[in-house]
C-alpha positions as a Markdown table, in Angstrom:
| # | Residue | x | y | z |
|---|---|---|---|---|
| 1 | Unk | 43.8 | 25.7 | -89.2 |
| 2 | Unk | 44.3 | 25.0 | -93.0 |
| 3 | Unk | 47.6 | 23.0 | -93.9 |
| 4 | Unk | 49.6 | 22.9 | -96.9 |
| 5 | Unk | 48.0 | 19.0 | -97.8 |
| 6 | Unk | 44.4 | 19.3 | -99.1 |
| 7 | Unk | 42.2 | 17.3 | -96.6 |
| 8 | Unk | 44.5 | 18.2 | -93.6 |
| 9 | Unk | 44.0 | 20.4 | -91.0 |
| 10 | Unk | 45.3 | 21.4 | -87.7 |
| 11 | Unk | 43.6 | 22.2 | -84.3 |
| 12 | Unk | 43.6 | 24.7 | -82.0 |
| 13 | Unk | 42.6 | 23.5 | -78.5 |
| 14 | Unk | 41.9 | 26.2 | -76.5 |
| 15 | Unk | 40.9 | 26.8 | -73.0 |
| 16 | Unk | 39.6 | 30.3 | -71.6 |
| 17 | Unk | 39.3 | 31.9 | -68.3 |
| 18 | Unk | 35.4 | 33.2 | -68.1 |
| 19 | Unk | 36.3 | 35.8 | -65.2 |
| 20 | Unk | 39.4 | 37.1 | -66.8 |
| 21 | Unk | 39.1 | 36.3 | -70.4 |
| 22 | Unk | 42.8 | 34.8 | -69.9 |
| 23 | Unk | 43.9 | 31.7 | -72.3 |
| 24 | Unk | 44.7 | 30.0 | -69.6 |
| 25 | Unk | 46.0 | 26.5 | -71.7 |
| 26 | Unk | 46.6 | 25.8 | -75.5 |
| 27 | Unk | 47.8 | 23.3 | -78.1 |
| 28 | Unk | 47.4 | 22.7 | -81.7 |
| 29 | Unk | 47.4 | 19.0 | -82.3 |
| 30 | Unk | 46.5 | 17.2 | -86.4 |
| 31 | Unk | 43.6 | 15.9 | -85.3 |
| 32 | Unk | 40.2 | 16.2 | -83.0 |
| 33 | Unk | 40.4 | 14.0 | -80.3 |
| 34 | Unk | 39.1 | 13.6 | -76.3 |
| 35 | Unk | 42.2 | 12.1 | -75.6 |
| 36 | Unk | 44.5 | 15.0 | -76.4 |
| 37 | Unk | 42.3 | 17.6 | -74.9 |
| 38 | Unk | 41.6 | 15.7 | -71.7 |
| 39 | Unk | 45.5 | 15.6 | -71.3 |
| 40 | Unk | 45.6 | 19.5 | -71.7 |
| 41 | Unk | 43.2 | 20.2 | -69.5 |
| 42 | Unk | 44.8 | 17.8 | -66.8 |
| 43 | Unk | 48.0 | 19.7 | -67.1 |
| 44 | Unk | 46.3 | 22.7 | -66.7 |
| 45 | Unk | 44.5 | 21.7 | -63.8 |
| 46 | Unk | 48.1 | 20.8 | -62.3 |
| 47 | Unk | 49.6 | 24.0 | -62.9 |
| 48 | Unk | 46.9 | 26.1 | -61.7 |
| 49 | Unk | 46.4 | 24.2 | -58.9 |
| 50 | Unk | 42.9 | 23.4 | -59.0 |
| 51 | Unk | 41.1 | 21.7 | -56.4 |
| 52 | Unk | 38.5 | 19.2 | -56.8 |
| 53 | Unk | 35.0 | 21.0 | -57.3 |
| 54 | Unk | 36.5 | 23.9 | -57.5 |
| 55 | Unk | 36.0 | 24.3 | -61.1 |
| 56 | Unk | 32.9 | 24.2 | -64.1 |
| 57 | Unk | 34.4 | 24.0 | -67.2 |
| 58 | Unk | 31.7 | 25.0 | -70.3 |
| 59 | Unk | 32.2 | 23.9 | -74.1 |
| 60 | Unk | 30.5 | 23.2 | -77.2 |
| 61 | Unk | 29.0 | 20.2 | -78.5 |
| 62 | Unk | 32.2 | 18.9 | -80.4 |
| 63 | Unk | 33.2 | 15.0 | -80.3 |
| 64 | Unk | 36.4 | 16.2 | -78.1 |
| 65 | Unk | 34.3 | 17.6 | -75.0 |
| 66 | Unk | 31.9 | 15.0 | -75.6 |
| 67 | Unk | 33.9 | 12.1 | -75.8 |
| 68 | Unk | 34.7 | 9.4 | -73.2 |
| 69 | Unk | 37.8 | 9.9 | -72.2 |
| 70 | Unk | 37.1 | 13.4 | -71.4 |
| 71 | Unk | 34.1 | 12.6 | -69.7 |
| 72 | Unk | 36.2 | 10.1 | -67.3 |
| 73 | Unk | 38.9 | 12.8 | -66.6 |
| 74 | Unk | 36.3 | 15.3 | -65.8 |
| 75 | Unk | 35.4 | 12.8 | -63.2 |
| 76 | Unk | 38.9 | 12.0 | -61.5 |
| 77 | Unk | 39.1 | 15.5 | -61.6 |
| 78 | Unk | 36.4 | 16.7 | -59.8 |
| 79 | Unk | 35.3 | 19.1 | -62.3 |
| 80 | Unk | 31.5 | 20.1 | -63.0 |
| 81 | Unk | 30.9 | 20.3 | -66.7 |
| 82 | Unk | 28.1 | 22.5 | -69.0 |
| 83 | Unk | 27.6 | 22.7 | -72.7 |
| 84 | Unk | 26.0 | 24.7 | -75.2 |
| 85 | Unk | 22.5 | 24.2 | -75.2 |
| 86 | Unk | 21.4 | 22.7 | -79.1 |
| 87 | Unk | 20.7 | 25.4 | -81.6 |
| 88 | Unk | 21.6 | 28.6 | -79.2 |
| 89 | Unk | 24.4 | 29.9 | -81.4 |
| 90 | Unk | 25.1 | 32.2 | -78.5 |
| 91 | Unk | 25.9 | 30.0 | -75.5 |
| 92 | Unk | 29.7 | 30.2 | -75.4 |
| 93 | Unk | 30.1 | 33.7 | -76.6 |
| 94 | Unk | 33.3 | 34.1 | -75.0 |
| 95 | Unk | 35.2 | 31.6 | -76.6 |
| 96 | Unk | 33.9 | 32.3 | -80.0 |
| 97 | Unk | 35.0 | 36.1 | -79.3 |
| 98 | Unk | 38.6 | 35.2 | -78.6 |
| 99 | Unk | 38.4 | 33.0 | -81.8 |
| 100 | Unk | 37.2 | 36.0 | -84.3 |
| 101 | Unk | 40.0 | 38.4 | -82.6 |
| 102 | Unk | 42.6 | 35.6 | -83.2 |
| 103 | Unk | 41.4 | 34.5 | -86.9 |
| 104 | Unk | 41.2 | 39.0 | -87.6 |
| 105 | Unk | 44.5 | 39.9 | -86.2 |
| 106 | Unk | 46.8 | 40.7 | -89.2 |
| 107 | Unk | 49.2 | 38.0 | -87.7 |
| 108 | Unk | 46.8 | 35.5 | -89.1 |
| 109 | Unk | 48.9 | 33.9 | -91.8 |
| 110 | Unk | 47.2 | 34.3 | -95.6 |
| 111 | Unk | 48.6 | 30.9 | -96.8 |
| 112 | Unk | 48.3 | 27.7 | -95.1 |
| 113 | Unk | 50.1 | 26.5 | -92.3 |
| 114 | Unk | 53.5 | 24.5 | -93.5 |
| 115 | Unk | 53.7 | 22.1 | -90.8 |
| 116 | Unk | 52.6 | 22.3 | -87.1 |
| 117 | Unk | 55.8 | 23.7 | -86.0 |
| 118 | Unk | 54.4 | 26.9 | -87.7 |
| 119 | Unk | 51.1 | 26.6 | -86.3 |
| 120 | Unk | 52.7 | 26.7 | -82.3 |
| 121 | Unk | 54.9 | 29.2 | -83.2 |
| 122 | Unk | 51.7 | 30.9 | -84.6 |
| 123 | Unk | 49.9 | 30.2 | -81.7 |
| 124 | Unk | 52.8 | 31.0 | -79.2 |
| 125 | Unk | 53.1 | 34.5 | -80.3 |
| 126 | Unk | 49.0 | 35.7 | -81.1 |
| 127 | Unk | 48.6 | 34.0 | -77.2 |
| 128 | Unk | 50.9 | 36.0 | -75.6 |
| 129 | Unk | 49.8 | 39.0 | -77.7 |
| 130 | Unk | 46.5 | 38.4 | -76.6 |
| 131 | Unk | 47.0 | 37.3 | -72.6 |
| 132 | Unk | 49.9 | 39.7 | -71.9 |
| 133 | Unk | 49.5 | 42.8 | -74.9 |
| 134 | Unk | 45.5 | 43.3 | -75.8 |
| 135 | Unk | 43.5 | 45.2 | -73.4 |
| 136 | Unk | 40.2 | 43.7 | -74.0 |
| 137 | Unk | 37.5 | 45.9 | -74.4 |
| 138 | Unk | 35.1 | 43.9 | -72.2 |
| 139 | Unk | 37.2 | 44.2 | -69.3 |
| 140 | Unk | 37.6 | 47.9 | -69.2 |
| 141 | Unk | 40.9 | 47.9 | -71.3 |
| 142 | Unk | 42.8 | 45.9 | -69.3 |
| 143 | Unk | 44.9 | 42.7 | -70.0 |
| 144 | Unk | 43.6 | 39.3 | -69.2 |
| 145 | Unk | 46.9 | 38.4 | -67.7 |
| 146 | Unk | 46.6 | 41.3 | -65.3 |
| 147 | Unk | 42.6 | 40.9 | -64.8 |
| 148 | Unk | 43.9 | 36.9 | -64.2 |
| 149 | Unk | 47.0 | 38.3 | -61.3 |
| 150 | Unk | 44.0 | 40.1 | -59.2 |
| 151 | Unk | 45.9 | 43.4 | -60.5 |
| 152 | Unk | 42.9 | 44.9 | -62.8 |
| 153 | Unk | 40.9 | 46.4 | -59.5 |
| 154 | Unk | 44.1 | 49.0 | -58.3 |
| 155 | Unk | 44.6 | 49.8 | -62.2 |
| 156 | Unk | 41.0 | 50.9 | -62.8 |
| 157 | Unk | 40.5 | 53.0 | -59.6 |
| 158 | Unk | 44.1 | 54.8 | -61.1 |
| 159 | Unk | 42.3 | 55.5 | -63.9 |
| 160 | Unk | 39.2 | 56.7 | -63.1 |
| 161 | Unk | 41.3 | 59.1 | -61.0 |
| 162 | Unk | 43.2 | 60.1 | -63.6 |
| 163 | Unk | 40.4 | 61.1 | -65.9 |
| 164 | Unk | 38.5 | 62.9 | -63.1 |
| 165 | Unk | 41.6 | 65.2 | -62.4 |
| 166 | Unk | 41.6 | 65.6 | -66.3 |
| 167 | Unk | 37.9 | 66.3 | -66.2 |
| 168 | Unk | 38.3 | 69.1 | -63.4 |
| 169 | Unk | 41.1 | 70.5 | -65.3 |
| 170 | Unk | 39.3 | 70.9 | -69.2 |
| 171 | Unk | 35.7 | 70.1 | -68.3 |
| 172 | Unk | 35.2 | 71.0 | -72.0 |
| 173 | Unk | 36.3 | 67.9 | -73.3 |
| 174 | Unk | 33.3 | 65.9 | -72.1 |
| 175 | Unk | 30.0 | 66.2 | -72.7 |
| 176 | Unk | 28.6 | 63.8 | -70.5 |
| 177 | Unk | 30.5 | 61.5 | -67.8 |
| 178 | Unk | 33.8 | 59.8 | -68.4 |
| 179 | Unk | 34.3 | 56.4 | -69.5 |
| 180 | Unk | 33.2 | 53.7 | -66.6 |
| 181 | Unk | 36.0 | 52.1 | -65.0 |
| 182 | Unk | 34.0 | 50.6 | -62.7 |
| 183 | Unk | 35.4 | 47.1 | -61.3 |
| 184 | Unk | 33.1 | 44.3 | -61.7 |
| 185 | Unk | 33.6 | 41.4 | -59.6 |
| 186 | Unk | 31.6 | 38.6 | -61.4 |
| 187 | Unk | 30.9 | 37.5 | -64.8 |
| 188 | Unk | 27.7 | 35.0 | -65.9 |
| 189 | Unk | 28.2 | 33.1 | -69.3 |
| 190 | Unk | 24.5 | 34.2 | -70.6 |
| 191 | Unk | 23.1 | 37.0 | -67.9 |
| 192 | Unk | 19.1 | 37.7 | -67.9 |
| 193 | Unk | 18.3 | 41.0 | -69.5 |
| 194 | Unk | 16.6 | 43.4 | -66.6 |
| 195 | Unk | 16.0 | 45.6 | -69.2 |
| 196 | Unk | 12.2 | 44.7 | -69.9 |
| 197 | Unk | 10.9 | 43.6 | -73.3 |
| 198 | Unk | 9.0 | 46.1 | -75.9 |
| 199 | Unk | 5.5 | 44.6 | -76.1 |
| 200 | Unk | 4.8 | 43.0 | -79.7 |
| 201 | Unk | 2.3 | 44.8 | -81.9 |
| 202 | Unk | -1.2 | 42.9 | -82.2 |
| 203 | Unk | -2.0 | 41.7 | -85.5 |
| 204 | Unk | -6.0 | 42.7 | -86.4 |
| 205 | Unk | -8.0 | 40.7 | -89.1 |
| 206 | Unk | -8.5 | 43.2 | -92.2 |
């Protein structure tokens, strides 16, 4: 996050709910460190309530995540831990997609931030946009705050029976089915394609 001093940035720290897609723990600090982001994720540990080896928690490669004192909280906290695998660009596609929404919303300020102050109050008002507001698209238009309360399974079931009353009423306006509102009760970080691979073409000597 770009300051007003050349040289000086800020830092988003970021945690992110894979199931719901809910930030579920932020701060923007001047600097990278392991220190500051194993504090964060203690304190959102406590106010979850989360039980030891109850949770995996899956990041990059950066110094943060990789550094000691993260590595020794991890441990007194019981937590498993993953990270991207080296050059797979697409092994935390999650978090990189909340990062392009929050860097494209028109909130994103065009000048630098003036002093971290500016960058929480930034950061306070895109989050709750994005937790409580934005229906994400990859949870079937529904908010991660109400996909984190357990509330997204009764909404889409309204739905769906709300566009199949519609449908009966001006079939017309469809051409094919409606949209799926199907529930779907787990989420993988990188799923295995089922759908099979196109076989290469064989290269012949001319």
């Amino acid at each position: 996050m770009p300051t007003q001093v050349r040289g000086q940035d800020f830092y988003l720290y970021l945690f992110e709910d894979l199931f719901s897609r809910k930030a579920v723990g932020w701060q923007v600090f001047d600097c990278e460190s392991a220190e500051l982001a194993s504090q964060l994720l203690k304190d959102i540990c406590r106010r979850a309530g989360i039980k030891p080896d109850q949770l995996t928690v899956h990041s990059d490669n950066g110094g943060p995540m990789k550094g000691q004192t993260m590595l020794t909280t991890l441990q007194e906290l019981e937590v498993a831990h993953s990270r991207s695998r080296p050059a797979v660009s697409n092994d935390n596609p999650y978090s990189e997609s909340l990062f392009k929404t929050l860097k494209y919303r028109p909130q994103m300020p065009a000048k630098p931030f003036e002093d971290m102050l500016a960058a929480r109050r930034w950061g306070t008002e895109l989050l709750h946009w994005y937790n409580e507001e934005h229906r994400h698209s990859a949870i079937s238009f529904v908010t991660p705050a109400q996909r984190h309360a357990g509330m997204d399974a009764e909404l889409l079931k309204a739905r769906k029976a709300v566009y199949e009353t519609a449908r009966q009423v001006h079939p017309n306006r469809w051409s094919k089915d409606t949209r799926n509102w199907h529930y779907e009760s787990a989420v993988h970080l990188n799923p295995d394609s089922s759908a099979p691979e196109e076989p290469k073409p064989e290269l012949k000597a001319a």
